[in-house]
C-alpha positions, 0 to 999 in steps of 0.5 A: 612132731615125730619128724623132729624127735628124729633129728638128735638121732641123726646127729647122733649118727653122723657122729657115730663110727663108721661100719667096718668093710670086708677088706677089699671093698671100698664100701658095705653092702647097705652103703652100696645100696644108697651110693648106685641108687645116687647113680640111678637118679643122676643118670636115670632111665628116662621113662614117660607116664602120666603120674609125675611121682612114678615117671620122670618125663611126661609122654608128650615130652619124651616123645618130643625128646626121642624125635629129635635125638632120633632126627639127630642119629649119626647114618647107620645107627638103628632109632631103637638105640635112642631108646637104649641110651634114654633108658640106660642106667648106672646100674645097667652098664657093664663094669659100672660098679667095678669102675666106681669101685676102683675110683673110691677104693684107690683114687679117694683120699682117706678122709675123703673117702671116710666122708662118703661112706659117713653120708651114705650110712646116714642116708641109710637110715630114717633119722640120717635120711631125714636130717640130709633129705627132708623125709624119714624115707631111705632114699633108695625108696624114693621114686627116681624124679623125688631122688634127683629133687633132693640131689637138687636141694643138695645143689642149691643148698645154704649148706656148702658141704651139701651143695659140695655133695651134690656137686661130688656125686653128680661128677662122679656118676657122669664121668664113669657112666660117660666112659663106658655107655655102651649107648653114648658113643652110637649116638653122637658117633663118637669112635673107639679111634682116631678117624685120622691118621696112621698107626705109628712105630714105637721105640723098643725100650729095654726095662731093667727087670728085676727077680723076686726076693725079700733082700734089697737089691742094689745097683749103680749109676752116674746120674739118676733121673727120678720120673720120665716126663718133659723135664726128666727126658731133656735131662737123660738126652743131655746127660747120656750124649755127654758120656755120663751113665745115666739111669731112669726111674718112672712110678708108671708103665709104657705102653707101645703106640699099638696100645694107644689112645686108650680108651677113657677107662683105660686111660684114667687107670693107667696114664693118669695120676689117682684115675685122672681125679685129684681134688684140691682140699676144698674140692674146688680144683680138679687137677690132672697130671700123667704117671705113665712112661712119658710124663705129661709129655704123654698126655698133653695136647702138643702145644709149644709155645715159649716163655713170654717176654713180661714173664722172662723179665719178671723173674729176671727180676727176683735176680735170676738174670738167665731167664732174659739171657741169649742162653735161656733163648737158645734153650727154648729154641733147642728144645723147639728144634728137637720136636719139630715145633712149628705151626706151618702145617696146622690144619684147624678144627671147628673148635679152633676155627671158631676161636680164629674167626671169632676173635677177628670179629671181636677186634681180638688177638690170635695166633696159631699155637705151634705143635711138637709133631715133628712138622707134620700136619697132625689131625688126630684129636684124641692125644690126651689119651696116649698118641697112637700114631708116634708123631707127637714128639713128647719124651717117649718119641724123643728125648728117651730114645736119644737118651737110649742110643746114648747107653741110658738106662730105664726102670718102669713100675718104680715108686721112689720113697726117699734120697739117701744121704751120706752121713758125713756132710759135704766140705760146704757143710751141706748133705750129700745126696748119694742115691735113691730108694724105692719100691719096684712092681713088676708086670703080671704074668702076661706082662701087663700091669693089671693081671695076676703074678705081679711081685714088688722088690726094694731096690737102691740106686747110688748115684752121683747126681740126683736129679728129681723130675717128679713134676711138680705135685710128687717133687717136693713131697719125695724131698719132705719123705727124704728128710728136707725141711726147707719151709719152701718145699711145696709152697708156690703152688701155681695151677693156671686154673681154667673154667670151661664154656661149650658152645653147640652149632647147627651142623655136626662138627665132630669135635674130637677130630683136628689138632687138640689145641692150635690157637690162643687168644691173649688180648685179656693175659693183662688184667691186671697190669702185672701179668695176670689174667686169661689165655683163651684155648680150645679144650680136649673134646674127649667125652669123660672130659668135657661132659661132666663138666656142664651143669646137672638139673635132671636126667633127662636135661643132661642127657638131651644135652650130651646127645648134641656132643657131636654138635658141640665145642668147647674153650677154656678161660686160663688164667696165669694165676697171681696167687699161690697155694701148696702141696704136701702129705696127707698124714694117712697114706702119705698122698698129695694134698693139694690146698689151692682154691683160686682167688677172688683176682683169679676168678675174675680173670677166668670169668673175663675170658669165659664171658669172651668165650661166649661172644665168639661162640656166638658170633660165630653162630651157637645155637647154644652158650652153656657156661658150665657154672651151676644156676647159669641156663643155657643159652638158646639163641632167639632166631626171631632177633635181628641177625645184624646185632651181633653180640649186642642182641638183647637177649643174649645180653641179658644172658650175659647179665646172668653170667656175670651177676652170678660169677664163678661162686665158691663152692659151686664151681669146680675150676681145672688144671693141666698145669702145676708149676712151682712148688721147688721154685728157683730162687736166690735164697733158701728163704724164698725158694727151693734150688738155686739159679742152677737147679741145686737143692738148697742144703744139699749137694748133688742133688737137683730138680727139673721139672715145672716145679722150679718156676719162679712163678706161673709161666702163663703159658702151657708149660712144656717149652718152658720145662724143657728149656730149663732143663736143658738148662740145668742138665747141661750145668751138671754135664760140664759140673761132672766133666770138670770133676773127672778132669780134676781127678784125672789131674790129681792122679798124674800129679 
């Protein structure tokens, strides 16, 4: 009875405002408290002892535990570290809290944040903890296996915003704990650096810098590009080689081939957009993009593969006939020549190996993926983090430094807030773009980007043409913050979402060496018999990647599986998905907002390519199938079946049952993107999209986007060739444009 006179004071609570914080900090000192206690029981010292309310292990199952991870030690690791890393902690780690504190001070949305900190006021108290944990007891003193049974209510809540909460907090602390466990890496071997390849030679990039002062500074140019990624470097190439004075801004720094790859820490704060965390509204998507010198040309996994023919003619279809022209064809295969994209020299991984082989016993399609790395074999693995060696030939290897020996010009550390428009209207009755302003942050005083003596500056740019490259999250919302109010500006919103399965293998495969992504397999790309449905590839085997991603029941579980990482490989199912959501600013701070949650059409087709996934896998020889869906077990193969049934074994049919009875539910899942495509997308009309055929900004003059954000619809394929080839497009249309104009001007001043 006393239990439930506590309950309208909880609801009291919930509703109550929230405790101020000290200005810096992202959260109070109780609700710190509760937020590492969260921490200590996602990523728990696994400790034996006979009382089950003091222990999370029993002894003999600890001892079972540290034999096996101890038998599995890479050669020269002292056994003493497996009892470190069980015994590892989030609050034991260095720099764990500083980490978490950056990434919910600065890569959580408001709202987002505002949430959090609600949940862990509440939790702070007896009502609060008795509304969201079953017990007046503040969870903080709750022994650590009752905290991770109420994370697991949480989980398997009726609730969808507790189960969302379960799924949030147990992300989060994996991820950052994945990143810097000192213990981790010695366990499964896993190197600060590529075991392959050679450290290569940067491009020596002159940025324009500029002093500090309270005044605005202005400067001049011909063509301003607004970003550095795939489309913008194609553009500055094409631009500067056809004499125009180029110029380009980009909101990320470059950082030299010497400083590459970055640590997965390093890398999320520094080449990653929001810390490499960006969340759909629903939270159902984790969407990854680059904000680094370079794009996402920095931080893709090399794959160039062209435009597909079903997807040319259908947007032929909508009237843009280009796209089935000899001229689109030339640009693709331009842009393929620029970087080497071949897949003769490809050497295979294990991941890609197994996808091969696997595919050719199921009666599948698979054909290599070529790489743009310049024809050279490229064995490196840990390029989504930055290529240390200089041979993947994205932006900053190619396009830029073209763009360079051209006489282009660049600006790092530059946040564009608005096009500037001439009052008067062009003669077609259209706005006249005329230029750019944005804010400018230095390098700190030992020319980084995260020490002390940075100064920011208020710099405008007039140009002739604006070419917005932003990609496909930040384009259209610099369009809406300069005044446009198209309907279609962030509509069309295309994310190819992806879900993951891993498989483990007998023998160490060192996952994160070879060539990130070398094969497809697309017999399923037509489900639906209009395009749609699942790309099968192999995913990055970056630890913070991967891991976070496989279904959390205890500490001790989670831990016994991420020791097998070396073991370990792992596949996505991608879909080309048919249905669409939208990007727009959040009315706080003026971020991205993303609403998109994949569709029932959508999740089938992951769900197809997920359960194939699983096949291969398995007959190629898994020990263990995990589909990284929560309520799923993992698969354990039983060594007693007759081997000669292949894929018809009973037991891993009935696991298959499972998978498909269970689906991919919504919210439990979380779906990926490395893709965002379509959000200005070409169009004939203004009604139904954002540029026209030739890049153009519908309304205005001078002004044009290039990026992935134009695709009439998602491309199916990762997009980088397809980026590129339009831009190439585009670019070349304002070249002659530009030349035509000076020619006229030069007439009419003879005449």
């Amino acid at each position: 009875m006393a239990a439930l006179q506590e309950i309208p004071r909880a609801i009291e609570i919930l509703a109550s405002p929230l405790p101020p914080v000290a200005e810096g900090e992202a959260l109070t000192a109780d609700q710190w408290k509760v937020f590492l206690s969260i921490g200590d029981a996602v990523i728990a010292d696994v400790q034996p002892g006979k009382n089950a309310s003091a222990a999370n292990v029993k002894q003999e199952e600890f001892d079972v535990l540290k034999a096996q991870l101890q038998e599995n030690l890479p050669a020269g690791i002292d056994a003493n570290a497996v009892d470190a890393y069980l015994s590892e902690t989030v609050t034991s780690t260095p720099l764990m809290k500083e980490t978490l504190h950056r990434m919910v001070l600065e890569s959580l949305r408001t709202d987002a944040r505002d949430g959090i900190r609600m949940i862990l006021s509440t939790l702070n108290t007896r009502a609060g903890s008795l509304l969201l944990t079953g017990s007046t007891t503040i969870i903080y003193d709750q022994p650590v296996d009752v905290r991770q049974q109420i994370i697991r209510n949480w989980q398997n809540s009726y609730l969808p915003p507790l189960r969302a909460l379960g799924k949030t907090f147990t992300a989060l602390f994996r991820q950052v704990w994945v990143k810097l466990s000192p213990q981790f890496p010695k366990v499964v071997g896993f190197p600060r650096i590529p075991v392959h390849g050679t450290q290569g030679q940067g491009f020596p990039y002159d940025f324009i810098q500029f002093s500090a002062g309270d005044q605005p500074e202005t400067i001049e140019t011909d063509v301003l590009i607004v970003g550095s990624g795939c489309g913008a470097g194609v553009c500055a190439k094409n631009l500067a080689e056809a004499g125009q004075r180029v110029m380009v801004v980009e909101k990320g720094y470059h950082f030299e081939p010497q400083h590459l790859p970055m640590t997965e820490n390093e890398g999320g704060a520094h080449l990653f957009s929001n810390g490499g965390a960006e969340f759909s509204d629903d939270q159902s998507m984790l969407v990854v993009s680059g904000q680094t010198w370079g794009g996402g040309g920095t931080i893709n996994w090399s794959a160039s593969l062209q435009t597909q023919s079903f997807v040319r003619q259908e947007w032929a279809d909508e009237g843009l006939s280009f796209f089935t022209s000899a001229e689109f064809q030339q640009s693709l295969d331009r842009v393929c020549e620029r970087m080497g994209a071949s897949a003769a020299h490809i050497k295979h991984n294990k991941t890609n190996r197994v996808l091969i082989e696997g595919a050719r016993k199921l009666g599948l399609n698979c054909k290599p993926v070529p790489q743009n790395t310049g024809g050279k074999q490229h064995y490196c693995g840990y390029c989504t983090y930055g290529c240390g060696a200089a041979e993947k030939q994205g932006p900053v290897v190619s396009w830029l430094p073209d763009a360079a020996k051209a006489g282009a010009r660049f600006i790092e550390g530059f946040d564009a807030k608005k096009i500037l428009f001439d009052n008067a209207k062009s003669s077609g009755g259209n706005k006249q773009a005329i230029g750019l302003t944005g804010t400018w942050t230095s390098r700190d005083t030992s020319g980084t980007v995260s020490g002390s003596g940075r100064y920011k500056r208020t710099i405008n740019i007039k140009a002739k043409r604006v070419i917005v490259s932003c990609g496909t999250l930040n384009s259209p919302l610099l369009l809406i913050r300069s005044g446009l109010t198209n309907p279609q500006i962030g509509r069309n919103l295309h994310l190819h979402p992806v879900t993951v399965t891993a498989a483990v293998f007998p023998e160490t495969v060192n996952p994160w060496e070879g060539g990130i992504l070398t094969t497809v397999v697309d017999t399923l790309q037509d489900l639906d018999g209009h395009g749609h449905g699942p790309k099968l590839e192999a995913i990055t085997m970056m630890p913070a990647l991967m891991l976070p991603g496989i279904p959390w029941t205890n500490a001790k579980d989670w831990k016994e599986t991420a020791a097998k990482f070396k073991n370990m490989v792992g596949f996505i199912s991608l879909a080309r998905d048919r249905d669409t959501g939208r990007v727009y600013p959040d009315k706080n701070d003026g971020k991205t907002r993303i609403a998109y949650s994949p569709s029932q059409h959508d999740r089938k087709s992951m769900l197809e390519g997920a359960i194939t996934n699983a096949k291969m896998a398995f007959i190629e020889g898994a020990t263990e199938i995990i589909h990284c869906v929560p309520g799923v077990p993992i698969y354990k193969r039983d060594v007693a079946e007759a081997s000669n049934q292949g894929i018809n074994a009973p037991s891993f049919q009935a696991w298959l049952q499972l998978v498909r009875k269970r689906g991919l539910p919504d919210p439990d899942c979380t779906f990926a993107s490395a893709h965002q495509m379509g959000t200005c997308r070409m169009s004939t009309s203004p009604r139904s999209g954002v540029v026209d055929p030739q890049g153009k900004v519908w309304g205005t003059e001078g002004l044009y986007v290039a990026d992935a954000s134009v695709f009439p619809s998602a491309s199916g394929v990762n997009p980088m060739i397809t980026n590129m080839a339009i831009s190439d497009w585009i670019s070349r249309g304002v070249a002659k444009e530009m030349q035509a104009e000076s020619s006229a001007g030069g007439e009419r001043a003879r005449l």
